[in-house]
N, C-alpha and C positions, 0 to 999 in steps of 0.2 A: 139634890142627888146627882152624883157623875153619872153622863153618858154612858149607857151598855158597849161593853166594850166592841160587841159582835155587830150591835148599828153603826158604829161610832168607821166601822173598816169591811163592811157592805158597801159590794160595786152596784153603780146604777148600772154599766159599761157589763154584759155577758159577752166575754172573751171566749172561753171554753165551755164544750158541749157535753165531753169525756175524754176528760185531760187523760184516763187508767190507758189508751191508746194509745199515748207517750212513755210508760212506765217500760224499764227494761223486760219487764217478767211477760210484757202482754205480747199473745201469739197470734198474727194477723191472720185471716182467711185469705188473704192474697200478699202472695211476697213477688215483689216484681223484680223480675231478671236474675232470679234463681230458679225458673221452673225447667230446667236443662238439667240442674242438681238435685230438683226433687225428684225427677225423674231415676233417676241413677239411684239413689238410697233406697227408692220404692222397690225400683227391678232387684238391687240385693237384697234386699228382706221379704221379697216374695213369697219365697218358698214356704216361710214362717206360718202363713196363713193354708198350709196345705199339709202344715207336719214335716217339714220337708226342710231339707238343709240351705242354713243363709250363707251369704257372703259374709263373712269379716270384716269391715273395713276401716280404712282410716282416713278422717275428713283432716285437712288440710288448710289449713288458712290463716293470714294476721285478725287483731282482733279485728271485731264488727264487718267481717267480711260475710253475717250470714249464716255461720256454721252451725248451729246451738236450734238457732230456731229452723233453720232446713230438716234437722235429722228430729228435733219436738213436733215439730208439723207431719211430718210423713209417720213417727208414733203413732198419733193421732190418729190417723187418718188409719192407718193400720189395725188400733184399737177399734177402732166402729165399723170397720170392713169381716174383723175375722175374732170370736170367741180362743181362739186356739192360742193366742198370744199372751204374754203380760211384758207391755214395757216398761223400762225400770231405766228413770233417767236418773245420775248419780253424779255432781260434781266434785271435784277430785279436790278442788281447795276448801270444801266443809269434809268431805271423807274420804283424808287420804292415806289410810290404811286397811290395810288386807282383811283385819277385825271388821269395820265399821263398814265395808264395801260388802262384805258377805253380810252383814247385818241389814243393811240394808236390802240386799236381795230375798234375806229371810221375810222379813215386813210387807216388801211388794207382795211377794207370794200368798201373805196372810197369818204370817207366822210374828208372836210377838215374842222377842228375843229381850234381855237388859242388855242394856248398855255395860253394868260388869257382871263377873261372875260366871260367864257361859266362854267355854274355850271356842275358837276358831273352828276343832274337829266337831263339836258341837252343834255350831251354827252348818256345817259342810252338810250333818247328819240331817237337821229339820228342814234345807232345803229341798235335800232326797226322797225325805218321807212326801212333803207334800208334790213334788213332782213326779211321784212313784202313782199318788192317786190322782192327781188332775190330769196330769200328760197333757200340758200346755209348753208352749215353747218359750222362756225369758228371751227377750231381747233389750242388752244391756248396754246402753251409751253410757260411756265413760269422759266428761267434758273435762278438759284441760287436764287430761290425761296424764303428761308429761308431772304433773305434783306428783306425784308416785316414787318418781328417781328422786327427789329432793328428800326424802327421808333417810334416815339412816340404818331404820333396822329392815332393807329391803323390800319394804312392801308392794315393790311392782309384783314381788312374786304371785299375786291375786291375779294379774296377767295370764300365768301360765296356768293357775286353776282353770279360768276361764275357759282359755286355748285346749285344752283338754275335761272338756265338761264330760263330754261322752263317758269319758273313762270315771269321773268321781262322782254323774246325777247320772248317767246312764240315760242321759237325753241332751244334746246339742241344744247349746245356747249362741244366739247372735250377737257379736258385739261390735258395735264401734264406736272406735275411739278417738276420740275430736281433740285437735292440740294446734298451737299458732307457732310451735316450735318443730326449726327443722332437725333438728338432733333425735328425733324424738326414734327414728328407726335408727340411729347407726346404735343409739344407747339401747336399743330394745335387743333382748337375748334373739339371737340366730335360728335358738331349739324350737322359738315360738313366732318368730317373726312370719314364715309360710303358714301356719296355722291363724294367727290374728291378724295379718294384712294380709287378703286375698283380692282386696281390690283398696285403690287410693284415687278420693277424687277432692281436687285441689280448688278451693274456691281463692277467683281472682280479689284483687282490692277494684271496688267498686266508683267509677269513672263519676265527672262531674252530673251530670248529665242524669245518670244513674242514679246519684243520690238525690237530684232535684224528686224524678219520680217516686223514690220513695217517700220521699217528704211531703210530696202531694197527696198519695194513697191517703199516709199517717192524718195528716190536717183534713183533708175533709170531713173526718171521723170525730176529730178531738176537735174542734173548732168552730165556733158560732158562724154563720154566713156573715161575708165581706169585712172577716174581724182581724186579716192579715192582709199588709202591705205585698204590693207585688214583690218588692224586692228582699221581702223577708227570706225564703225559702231559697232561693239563690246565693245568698250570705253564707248562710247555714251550709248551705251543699260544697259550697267551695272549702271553708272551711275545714271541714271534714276530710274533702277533698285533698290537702296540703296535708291531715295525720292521717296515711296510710290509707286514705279509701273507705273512712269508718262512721257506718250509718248510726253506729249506738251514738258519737259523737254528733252527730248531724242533728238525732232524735231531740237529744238532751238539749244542747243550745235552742233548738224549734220549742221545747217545753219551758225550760229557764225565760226565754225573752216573751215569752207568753205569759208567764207568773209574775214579769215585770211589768207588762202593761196589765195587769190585772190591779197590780198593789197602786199602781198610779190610777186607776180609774180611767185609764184610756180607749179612745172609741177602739184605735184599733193596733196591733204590735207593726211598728215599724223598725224603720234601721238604726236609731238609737236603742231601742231594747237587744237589739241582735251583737251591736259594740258592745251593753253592758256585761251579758250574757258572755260574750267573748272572755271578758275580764275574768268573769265568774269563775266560769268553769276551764279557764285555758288549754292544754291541751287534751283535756278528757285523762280520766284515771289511768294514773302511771302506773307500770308493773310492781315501781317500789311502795305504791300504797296498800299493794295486795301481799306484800312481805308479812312474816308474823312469826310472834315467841324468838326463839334462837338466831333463825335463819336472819331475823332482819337484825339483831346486833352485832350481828357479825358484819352486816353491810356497810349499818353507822357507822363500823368502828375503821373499816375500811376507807368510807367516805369522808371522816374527820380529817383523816390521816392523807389521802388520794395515795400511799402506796405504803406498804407494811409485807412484811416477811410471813412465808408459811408459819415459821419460831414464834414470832408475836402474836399470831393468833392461836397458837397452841398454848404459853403464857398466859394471854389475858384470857384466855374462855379453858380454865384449868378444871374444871369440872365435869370438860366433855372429851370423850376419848378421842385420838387421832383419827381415829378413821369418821367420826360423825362431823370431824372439822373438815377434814378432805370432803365429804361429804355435801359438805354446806357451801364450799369455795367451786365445788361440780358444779350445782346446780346455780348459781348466782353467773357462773358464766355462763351454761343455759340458757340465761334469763337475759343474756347480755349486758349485764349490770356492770360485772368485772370482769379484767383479765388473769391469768396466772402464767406464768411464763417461771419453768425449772430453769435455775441458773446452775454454773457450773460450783461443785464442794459438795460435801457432802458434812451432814453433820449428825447429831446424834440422833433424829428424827428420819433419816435419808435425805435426799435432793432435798435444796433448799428452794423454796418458791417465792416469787416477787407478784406478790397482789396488786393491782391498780385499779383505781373508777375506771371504768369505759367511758371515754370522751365523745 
């Protein structure tokens, strides 16, 4: 009879303790050298916990600078301090429509909405009823906020519900909205911009040094005693260090080259697992892997090409109106993918546009 396959690929070698401390989703009790910024999130959503009017804000930062789990952590923390709140964290690249954003606020609340069938004024009305009987205050993080513009049928307009809660649930909602793009206020309506940035707090990219300690926190957690090389966690930090300052990248190579000396049976992860780990995962998740449906054929088609006419991609994507294709070419420069630069003629679309990859 063959070898079970599950003895057959049993470590003697216990590398990890609680590898789940390395996972992007998991939210530390201590984040080092962000406690300036939780600070700050906490003092605007204050009020929250007393009935009482929040800041606005918008967090500011490149990726893995911090942002997501500062403003999940101080939730938290808010949630087990005060009865009076419900926070409602909502990522904008699973729900990036003004439907699926009020749906979602409907659910946190307690309210179960379908997914079809129930119009928008609908979902507006079940949120009111029950905020009419609870008189709790939402506070609603909006993460990568800026997917909102990248649509085409408008649905930042959920923005300006927000910004004016008072007036359509007849009780103020907190929100802030977290984005790694700086366009994110010139693109945002002016009518709304003082009402939903009442305060902006920028988190920097996070220095070598910086990342070491994070990496320490994370490891002694996720990690069997004496099962990492000294110069493992240095690697990793610098690494990270060289793409923008970013501790998710930092994380993931510290996990990755842990799962490699796992599969080897090794006593312990050194700096050959942290090169392979390199290979692995090299620059950490690009914004064009986060592309999707429409948006990223238009990128491919872009990128086949490195430069193509506004005309050509009205041609090849003949099934989407001019303005959803303008729309799509908005937001890819956004995203610093591409350029568009109006050239001089005019044709039967208006100004002619020249697309190009960003180099």
């Amino acid at each position: 009879m063959a070898e079970n396959i599950f003895k057959k690929i049993s470590t003697e070698n216990e590398i990890f303790q609680d590898e789940r401390v390395l996972m992007p989703d998991y939210l530390p009790e201590v984040m080092p050298h962000r406690e300036k910024q939780i600070e700050e999130v906490a003092y605007g959503l204050k009020g929250a916990a007393a009935g009482k009017k929040t800041e606005n804000m918008l967090i500011l930062g490149s990726s893995g600078t911090g942002k997501t789990s500062t403003v999940r952590y101080v939730l938290k923390q808010l949630q087990e301090y005060s009865q009076k709140v419900v926070p409602i964290y909502i990522n904008c690249w699973e729900s990036s429509t003004r439907h699926s954003i009020l749906n979602n606020i409907a659910t946190a609340l307690g309210e179960f909405v379908p997914r079809r069938g129930v119009s928008t004024d609908e979902i507006t009305d079940k949120i009111n009823e029950v905020l009419r009987k609870e008189r709790k205050t939402p506070i609603i993080a909006l993460d990568e906020v800026d997917r909102l513009f990248a649509s085409h049928n408008d649905e930042e307009k959920v923005l300006y519900d927000l910004a004016r809660a008072k007036e359509l649930f007849s009780t103020d909602f907190g929100v802030v909205a977290i984005t790694n793009s700086n366009e994110f206020l010139v693109r945002l309506d002016q009518r709304i911009r003082s009402s939903l940035v009442q305060k902006q707090i920028v988190f920097k990219q996070y220095s070598p040094q910086e990342l070491k300690d994070i990496l320490k926190s994370r490891a002694k957690l996720a990690f069997c005693p004496e099962s990492l090389s000294e110069e493992v966690m240095p690697l990793c930090a610098a690494r990270a260090a060289k793409n923008n300052g970013d501790a998710r990248l930092a994380i993931n190579l510290l996990w990755k080259a842990g799962k490699m000396a796992e599969r080897e049976n090794a006593e312990k992860v050194g700096e050959g697992h942290v090169r392979k780990a390199f290979e692995e995962v090299g620059e950490g998740e690009s914004v064009e892997d986060k592309l999707q449906g429409r948006e990223k054929e238009v990128y491919e088609f872009v990128r086949e090409r490195e430069e193509v006419t506004s005309s050509e991609l009205y041609e090849k994507f003949k099934d989407e109106t001019d303005r959803n294709i303008r729309n799509y070419i908005s937001m890819l420069v956004s995203l610093n993918l591409i350029t568009a630069e109006t050239k001089g003629g005019v044709g039967k679309r208006g100004n002619t546009r020249i697309i190009k990859v960003k180099k």
